[in-house]
N, CA, C and O atoms as a Tripos MOL2 file, in Angstrom:
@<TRIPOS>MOLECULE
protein
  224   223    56     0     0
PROTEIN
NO_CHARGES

@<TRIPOS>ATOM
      1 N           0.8490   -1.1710    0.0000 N.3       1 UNK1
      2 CA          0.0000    0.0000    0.0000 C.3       1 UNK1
      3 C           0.8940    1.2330    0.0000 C.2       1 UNK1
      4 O           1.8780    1.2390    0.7400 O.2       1 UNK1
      5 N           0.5720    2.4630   -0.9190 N.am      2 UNK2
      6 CA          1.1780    3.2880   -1.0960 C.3       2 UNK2
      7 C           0.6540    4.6070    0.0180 C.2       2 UNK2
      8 O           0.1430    3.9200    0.9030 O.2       2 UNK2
      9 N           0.5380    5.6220    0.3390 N.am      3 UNK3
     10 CA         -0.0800    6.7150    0.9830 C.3       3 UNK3
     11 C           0.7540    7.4610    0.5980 C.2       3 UNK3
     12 O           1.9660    7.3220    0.7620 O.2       3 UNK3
     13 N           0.0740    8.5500   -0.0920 N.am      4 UNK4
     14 CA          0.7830   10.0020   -0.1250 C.3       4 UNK4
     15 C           0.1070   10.7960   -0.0340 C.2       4 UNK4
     16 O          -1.0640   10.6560   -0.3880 O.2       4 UNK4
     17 N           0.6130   12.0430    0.5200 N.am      5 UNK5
     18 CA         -0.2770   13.2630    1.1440 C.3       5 UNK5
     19 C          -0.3650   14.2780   -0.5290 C.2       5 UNK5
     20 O           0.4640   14.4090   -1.4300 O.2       5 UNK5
     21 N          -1.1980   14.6070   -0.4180 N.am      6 UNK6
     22 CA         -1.4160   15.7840   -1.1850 C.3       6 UNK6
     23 C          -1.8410   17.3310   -0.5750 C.2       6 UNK6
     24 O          -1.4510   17.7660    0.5080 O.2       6 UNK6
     25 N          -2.4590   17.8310   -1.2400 N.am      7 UNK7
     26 CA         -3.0180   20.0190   -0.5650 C.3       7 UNK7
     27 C          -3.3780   19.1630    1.2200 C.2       7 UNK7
     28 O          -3.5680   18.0730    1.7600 O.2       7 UNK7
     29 N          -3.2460   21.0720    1.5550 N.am      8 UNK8
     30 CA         -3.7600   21.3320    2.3560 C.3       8 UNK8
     31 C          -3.9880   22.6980    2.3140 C.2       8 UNK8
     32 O          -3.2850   23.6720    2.0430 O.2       8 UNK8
     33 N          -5.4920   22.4880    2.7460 N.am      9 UNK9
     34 CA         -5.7080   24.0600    3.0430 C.3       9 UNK9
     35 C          -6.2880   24.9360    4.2720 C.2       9 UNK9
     36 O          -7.0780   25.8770    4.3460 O.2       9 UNK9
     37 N          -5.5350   24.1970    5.1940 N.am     10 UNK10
     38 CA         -5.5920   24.9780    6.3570 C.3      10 UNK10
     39 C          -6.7680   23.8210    7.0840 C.2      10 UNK10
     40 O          -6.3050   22.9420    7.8110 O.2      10 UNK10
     41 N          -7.7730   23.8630    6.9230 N.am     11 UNK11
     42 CA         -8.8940   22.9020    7.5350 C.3      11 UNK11
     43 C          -8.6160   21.5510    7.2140 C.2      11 UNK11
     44 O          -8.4860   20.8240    8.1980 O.2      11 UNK11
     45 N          -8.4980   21.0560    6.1880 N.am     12 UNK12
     46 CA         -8.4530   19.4210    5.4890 C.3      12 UNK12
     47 C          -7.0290   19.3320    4.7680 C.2      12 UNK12
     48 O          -6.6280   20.1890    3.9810 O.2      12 UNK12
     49 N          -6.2750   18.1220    5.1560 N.am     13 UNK13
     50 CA         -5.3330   17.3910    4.4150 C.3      13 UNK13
     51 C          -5.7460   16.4710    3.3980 C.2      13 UNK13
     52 O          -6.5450   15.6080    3.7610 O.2      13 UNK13
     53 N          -5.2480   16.4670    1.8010 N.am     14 UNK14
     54 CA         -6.0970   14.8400    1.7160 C.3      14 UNK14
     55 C          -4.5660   13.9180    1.1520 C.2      14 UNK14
     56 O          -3.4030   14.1890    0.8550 O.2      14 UNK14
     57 N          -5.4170   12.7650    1.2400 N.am     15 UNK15
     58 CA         -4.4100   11.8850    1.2460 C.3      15 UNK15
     59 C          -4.8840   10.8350   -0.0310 C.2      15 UNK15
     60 O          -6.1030   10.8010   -0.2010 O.2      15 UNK15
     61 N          -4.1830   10.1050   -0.8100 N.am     16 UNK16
     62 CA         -4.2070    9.6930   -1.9360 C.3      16 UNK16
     63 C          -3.8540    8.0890   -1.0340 C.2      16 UNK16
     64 O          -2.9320    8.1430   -0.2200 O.2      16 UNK16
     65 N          -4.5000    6.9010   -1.1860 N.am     17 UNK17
     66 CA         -4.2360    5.7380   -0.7310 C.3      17 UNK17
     67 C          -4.7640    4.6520   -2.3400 C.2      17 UNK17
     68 O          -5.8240    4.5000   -2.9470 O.2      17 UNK17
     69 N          -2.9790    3.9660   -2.5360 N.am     18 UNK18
     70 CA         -3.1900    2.8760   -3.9440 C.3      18 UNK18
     71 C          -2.6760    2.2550   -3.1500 C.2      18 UNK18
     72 O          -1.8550    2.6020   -2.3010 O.2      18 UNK18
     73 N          -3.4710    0.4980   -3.5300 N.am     19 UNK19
     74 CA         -3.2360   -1.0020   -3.2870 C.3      19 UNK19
     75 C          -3.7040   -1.2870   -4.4770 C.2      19 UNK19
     76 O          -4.6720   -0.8070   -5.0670 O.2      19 UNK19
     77 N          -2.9240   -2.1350   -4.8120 N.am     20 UNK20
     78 CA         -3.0900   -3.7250   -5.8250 C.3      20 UNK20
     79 C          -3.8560   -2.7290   -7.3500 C.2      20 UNK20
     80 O          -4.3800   -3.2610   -8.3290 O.2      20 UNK20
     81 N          -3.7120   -1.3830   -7.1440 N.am     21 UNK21
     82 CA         -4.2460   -0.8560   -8.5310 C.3      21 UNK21
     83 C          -5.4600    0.1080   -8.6760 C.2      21 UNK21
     84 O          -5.9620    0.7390   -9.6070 O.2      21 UNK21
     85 N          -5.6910   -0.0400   -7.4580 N.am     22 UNK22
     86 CA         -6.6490    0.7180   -7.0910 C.3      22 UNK22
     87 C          -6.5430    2.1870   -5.7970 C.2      22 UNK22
     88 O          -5.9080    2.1780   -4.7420 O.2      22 UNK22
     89 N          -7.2530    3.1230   -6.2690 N.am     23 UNK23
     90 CA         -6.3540    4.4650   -5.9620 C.3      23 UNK23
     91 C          -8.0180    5.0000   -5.2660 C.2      23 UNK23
     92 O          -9.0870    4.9080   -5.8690 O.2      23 UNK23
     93 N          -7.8120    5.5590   -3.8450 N.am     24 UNK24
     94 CA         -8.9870    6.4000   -3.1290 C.3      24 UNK24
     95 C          -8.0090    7.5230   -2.5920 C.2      24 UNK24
     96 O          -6.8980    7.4490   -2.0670 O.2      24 UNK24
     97 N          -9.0160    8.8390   -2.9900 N.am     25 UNK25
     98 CA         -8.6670    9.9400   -2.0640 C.3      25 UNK25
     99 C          -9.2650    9.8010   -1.0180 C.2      25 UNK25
    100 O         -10.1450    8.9440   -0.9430 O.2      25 UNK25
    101 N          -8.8760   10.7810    0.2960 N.am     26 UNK26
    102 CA         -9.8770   11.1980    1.3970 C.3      26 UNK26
    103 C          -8.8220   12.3000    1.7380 C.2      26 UNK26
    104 O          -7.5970   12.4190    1.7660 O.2      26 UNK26
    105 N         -10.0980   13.1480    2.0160 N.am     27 UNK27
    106 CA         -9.3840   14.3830    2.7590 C.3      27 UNK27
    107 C         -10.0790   14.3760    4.8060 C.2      27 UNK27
    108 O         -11.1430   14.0900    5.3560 O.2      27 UNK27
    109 N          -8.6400   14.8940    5.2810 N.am     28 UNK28
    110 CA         -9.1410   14.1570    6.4410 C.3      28 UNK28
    111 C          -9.3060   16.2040    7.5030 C.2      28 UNK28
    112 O          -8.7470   17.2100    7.0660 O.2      28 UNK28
    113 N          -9.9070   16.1870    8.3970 N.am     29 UNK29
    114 CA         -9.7170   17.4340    9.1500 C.3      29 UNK29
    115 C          -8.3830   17.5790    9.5900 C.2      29 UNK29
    116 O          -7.9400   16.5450   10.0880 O.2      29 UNK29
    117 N          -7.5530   18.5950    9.5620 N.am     30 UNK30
    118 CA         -6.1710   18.7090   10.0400 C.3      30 UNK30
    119 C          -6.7470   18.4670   11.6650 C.2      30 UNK30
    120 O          -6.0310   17.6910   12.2990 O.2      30 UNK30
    121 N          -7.9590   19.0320   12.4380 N.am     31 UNK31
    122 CA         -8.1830   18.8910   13.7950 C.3      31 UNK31
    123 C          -7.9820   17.4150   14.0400 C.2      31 UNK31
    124 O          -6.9880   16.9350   14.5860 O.2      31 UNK31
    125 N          -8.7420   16.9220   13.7060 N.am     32 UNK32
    126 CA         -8.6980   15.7110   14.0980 C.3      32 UNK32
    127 C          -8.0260   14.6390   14.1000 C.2      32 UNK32
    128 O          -8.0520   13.5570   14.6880 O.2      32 UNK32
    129 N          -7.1390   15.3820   12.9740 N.am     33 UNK33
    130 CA         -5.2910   14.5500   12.5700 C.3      33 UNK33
    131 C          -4.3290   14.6660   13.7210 C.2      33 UNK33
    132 O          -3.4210   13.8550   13.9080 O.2      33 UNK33
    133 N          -4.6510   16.0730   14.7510 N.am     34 UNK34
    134 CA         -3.8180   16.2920   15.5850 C.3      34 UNK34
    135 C          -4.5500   15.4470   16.6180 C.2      34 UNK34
    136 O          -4.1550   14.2860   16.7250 O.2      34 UNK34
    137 N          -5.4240   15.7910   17.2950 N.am     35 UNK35
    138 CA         -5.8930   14.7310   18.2880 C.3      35 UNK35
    139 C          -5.9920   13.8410   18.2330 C.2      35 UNK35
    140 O          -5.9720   13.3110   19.3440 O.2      35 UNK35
    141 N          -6.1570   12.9800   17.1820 N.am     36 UNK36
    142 CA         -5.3710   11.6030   17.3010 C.3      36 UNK36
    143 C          -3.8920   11.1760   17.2230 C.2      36 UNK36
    144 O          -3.3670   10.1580   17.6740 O.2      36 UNK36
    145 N          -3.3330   12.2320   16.5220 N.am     37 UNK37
    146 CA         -1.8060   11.8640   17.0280 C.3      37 UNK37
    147 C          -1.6890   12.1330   18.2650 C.2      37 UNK37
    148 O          -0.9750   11.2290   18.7000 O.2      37 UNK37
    149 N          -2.0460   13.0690   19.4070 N.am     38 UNK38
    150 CA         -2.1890   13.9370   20.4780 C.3      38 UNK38
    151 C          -2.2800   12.1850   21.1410 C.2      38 UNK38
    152 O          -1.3450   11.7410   21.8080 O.2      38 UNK38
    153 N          -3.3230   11.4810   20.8830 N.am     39 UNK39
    154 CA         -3.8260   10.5490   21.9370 C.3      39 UNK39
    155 C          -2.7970    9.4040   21.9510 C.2      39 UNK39
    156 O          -2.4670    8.7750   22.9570 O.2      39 UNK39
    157 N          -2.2030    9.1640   20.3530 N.am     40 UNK40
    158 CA         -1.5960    8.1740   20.1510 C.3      40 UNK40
    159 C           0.1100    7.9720   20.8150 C.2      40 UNK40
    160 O           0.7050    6.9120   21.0110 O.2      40 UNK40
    161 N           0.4970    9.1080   21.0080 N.am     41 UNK41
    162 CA          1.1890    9.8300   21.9730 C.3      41 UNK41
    163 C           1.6290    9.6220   23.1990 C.2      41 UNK41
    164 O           2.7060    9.2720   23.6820 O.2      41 UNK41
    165 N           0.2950    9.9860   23.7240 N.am     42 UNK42
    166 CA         -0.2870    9.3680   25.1820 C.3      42 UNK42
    167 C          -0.1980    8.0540   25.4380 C.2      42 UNK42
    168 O           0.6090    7.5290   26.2050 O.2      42 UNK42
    169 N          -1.1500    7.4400   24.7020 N.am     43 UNK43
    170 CA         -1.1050    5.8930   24.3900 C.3      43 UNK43
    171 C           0.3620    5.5180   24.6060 C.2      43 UNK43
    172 O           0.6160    4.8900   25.6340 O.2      43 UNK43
    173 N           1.4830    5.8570   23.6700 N.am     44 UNK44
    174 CA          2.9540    5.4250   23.6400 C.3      44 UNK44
    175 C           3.2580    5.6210   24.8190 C.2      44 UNK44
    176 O           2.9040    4.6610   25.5040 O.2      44 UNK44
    177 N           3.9120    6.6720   25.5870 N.am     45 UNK45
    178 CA          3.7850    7.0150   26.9400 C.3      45 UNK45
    179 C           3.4910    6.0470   27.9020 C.2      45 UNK45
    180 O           4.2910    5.5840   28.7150 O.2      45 UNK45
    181 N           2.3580    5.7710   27.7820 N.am     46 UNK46
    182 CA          1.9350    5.2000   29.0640 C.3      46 UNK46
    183 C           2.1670    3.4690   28.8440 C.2      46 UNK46
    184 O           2.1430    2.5750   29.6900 O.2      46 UNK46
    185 N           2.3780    3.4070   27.4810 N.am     47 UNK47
    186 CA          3.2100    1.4600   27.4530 C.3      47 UNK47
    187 C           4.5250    1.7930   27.8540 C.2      47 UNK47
    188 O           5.1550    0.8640   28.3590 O.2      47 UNK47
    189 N           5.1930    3.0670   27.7430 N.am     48 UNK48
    190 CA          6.4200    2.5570   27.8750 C.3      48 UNK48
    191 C           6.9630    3.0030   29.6370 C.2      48 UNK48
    192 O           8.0900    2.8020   30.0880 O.2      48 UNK48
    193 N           5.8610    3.5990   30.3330 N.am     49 UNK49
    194 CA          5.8940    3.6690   31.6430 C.3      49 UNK49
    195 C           5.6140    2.5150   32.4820 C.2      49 UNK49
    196 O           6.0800    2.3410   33.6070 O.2      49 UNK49
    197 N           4.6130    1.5330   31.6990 N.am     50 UNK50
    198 CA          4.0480    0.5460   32.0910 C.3      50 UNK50
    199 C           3.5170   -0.6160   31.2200 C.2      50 UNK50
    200 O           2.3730   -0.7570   30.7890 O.2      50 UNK50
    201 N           4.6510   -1.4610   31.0440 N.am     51 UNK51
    202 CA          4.6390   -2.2340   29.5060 C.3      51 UNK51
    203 C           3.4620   -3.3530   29.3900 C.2      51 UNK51
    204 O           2.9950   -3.9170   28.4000 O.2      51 UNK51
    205 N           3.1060   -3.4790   31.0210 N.am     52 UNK52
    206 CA          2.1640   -3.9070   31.0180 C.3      52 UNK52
    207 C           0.6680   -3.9060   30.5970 C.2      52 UNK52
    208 O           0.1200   -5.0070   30.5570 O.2      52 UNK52
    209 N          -0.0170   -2.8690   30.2990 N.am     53 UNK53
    210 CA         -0.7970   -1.7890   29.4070 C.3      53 UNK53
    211 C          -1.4410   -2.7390   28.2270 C.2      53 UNK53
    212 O          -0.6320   -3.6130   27.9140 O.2      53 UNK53
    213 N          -2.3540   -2.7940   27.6770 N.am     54 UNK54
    214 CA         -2.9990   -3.2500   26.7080 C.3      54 UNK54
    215 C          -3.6990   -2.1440   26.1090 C.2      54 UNK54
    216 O          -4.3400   -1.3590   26.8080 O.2      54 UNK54
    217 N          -3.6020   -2.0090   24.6010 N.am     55 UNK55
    218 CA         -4.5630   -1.4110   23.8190 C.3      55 UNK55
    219 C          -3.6650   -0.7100   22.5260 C.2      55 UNK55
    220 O          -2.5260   -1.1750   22.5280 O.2      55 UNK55
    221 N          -3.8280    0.0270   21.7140 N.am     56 UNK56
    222 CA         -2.9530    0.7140   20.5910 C.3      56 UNK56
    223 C          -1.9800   -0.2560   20.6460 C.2      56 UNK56
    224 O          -0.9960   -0.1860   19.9110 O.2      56 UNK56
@<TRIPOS>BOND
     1     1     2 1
     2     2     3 1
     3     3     4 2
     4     3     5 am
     5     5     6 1
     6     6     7 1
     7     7     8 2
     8     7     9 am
     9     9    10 1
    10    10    11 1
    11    11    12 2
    12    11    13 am
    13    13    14 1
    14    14    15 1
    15    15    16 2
    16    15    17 am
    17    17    18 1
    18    18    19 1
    19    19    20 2
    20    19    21 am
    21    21    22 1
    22    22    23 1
    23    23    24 2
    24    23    25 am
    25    25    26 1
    26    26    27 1
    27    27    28 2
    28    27    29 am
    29    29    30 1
    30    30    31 1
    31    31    32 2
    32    31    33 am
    33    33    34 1
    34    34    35 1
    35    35    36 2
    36    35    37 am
    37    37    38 1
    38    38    39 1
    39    39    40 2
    40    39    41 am
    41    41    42 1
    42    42    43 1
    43    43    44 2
    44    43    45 am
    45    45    46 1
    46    46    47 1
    47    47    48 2
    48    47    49 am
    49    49    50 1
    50    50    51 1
    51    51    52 2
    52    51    53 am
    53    53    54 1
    54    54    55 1
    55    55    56 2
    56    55    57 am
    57    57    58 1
    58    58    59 1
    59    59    60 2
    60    59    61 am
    61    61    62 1
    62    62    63 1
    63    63    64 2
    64    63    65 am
    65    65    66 1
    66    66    67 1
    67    67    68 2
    68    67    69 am
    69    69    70 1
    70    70    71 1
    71    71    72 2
    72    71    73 am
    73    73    74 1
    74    74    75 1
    75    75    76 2
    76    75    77 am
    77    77    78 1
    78    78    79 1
    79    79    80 2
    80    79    81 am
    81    81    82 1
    82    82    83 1
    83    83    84 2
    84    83    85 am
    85    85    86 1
    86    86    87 1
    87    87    88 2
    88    87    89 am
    89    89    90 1
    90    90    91 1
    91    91    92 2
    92    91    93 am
    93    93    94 1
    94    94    95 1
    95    95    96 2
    96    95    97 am
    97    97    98 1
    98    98    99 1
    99    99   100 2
   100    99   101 am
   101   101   102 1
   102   102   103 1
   103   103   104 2
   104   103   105 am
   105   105   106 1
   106   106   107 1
   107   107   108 2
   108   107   109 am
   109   109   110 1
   110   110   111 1
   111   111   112 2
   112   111   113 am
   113   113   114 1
   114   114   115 1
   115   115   116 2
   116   115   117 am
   117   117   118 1
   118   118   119 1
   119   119   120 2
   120   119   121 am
   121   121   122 1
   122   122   123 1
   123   123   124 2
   124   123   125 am
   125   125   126 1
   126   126   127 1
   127   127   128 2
   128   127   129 am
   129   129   130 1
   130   130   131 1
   131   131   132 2
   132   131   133 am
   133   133   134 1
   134   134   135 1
   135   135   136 2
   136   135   137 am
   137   137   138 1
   138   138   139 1
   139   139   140 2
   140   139   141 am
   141   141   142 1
   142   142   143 1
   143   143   144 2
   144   143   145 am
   145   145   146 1
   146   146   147 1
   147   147   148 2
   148   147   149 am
   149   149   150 1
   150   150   151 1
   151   151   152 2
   152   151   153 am
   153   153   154 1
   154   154   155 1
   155   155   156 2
   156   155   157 am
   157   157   158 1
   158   158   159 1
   159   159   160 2
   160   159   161 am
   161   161   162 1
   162   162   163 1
   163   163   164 2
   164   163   165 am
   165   165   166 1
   166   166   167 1
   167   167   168 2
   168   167   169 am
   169   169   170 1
   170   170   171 1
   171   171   172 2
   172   171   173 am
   173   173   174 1
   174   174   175 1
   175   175   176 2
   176   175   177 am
   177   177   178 1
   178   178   179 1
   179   179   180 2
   180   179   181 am
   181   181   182 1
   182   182   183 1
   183   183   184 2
   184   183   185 am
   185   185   186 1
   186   186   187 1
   187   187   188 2
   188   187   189 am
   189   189   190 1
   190   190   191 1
   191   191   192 2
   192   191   193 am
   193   193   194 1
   194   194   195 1
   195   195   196 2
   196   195   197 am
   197   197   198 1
   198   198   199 1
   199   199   200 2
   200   199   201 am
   201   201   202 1
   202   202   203 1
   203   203   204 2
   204   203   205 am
   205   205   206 1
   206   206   207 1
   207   207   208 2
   208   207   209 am
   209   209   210 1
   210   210   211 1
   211   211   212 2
   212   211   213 am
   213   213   214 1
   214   214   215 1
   215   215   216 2
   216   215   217 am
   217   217   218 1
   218   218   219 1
   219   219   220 2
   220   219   221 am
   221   221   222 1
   222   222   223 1
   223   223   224 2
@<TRIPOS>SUBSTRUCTURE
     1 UNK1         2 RESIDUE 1 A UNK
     2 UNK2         6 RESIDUE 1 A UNK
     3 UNK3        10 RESIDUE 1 A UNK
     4 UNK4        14 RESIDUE 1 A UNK
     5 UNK5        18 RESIDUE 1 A UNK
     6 UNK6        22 RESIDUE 1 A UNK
     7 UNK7        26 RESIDUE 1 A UNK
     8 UNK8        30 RESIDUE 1 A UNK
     9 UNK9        34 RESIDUE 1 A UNK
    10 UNK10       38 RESIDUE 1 A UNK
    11 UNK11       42 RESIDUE 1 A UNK
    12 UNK12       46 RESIDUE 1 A UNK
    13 UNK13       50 RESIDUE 1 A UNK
    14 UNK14       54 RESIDUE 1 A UNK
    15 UNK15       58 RESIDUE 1 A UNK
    16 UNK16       62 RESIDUE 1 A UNK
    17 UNK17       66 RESIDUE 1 A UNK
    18 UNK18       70 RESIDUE 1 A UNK
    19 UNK19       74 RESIDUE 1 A UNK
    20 UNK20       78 RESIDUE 1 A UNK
    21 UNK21       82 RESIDUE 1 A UNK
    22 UNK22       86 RESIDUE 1 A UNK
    23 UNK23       90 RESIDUE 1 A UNK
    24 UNK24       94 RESIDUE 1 A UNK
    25 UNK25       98 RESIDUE 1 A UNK
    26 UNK26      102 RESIDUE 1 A UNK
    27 UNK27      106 RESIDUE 1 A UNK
    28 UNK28      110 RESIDUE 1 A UNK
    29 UNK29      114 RESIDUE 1 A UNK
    30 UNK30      118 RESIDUE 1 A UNK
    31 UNK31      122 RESIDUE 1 A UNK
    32 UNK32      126 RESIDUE 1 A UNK
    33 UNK33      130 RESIDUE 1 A UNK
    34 UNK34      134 RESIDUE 1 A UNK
    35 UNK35      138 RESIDUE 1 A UNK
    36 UNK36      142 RESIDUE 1 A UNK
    37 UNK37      146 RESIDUE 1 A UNK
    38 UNK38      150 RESIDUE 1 A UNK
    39 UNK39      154 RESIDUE 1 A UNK
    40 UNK40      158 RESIDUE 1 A UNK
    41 UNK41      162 RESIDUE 1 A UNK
    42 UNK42      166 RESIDUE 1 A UNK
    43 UNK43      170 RESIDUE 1 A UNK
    44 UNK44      174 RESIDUE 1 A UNK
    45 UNK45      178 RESIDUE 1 A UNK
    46 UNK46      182 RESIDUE 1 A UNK
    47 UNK47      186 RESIDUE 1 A UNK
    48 UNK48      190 RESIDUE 1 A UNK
    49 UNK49      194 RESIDUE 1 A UNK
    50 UNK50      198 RESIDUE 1 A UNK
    51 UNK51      202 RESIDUE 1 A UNK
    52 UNK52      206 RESIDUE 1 A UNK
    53 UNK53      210 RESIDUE 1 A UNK
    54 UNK54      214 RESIDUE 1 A UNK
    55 UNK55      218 RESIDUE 1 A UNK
    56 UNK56      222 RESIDUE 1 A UNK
């Protein structure tokens, strides 16, 4: 699977996703791109404070 980013214009990123020949855009909210990296973050963090941790 390929992913490459294309525009942004301040509100929405979009992103270009090809497998096996077949090609979908989606443009995603830049907000919501950050708060999930924001969480995913967190998530990392807290396995590596406590490896014991399940989830992400």
């Amino acid at each position: 699977m390929r992913v490459i980013k294309g525009g942004n214009d301040g509100t929405f990123t979009e992103y270009k996703f090809i497998h096996n020949g077949h090609e979908d855009t989606r443009r995603y909210m830049n907000v919501r791109l950050r708060n999930l990296k924001e969480e995913l973050i967190h998530v990392k963090f807290a396995k590596i404070e406590n490896p014991n941790l399940k989830g992400r």
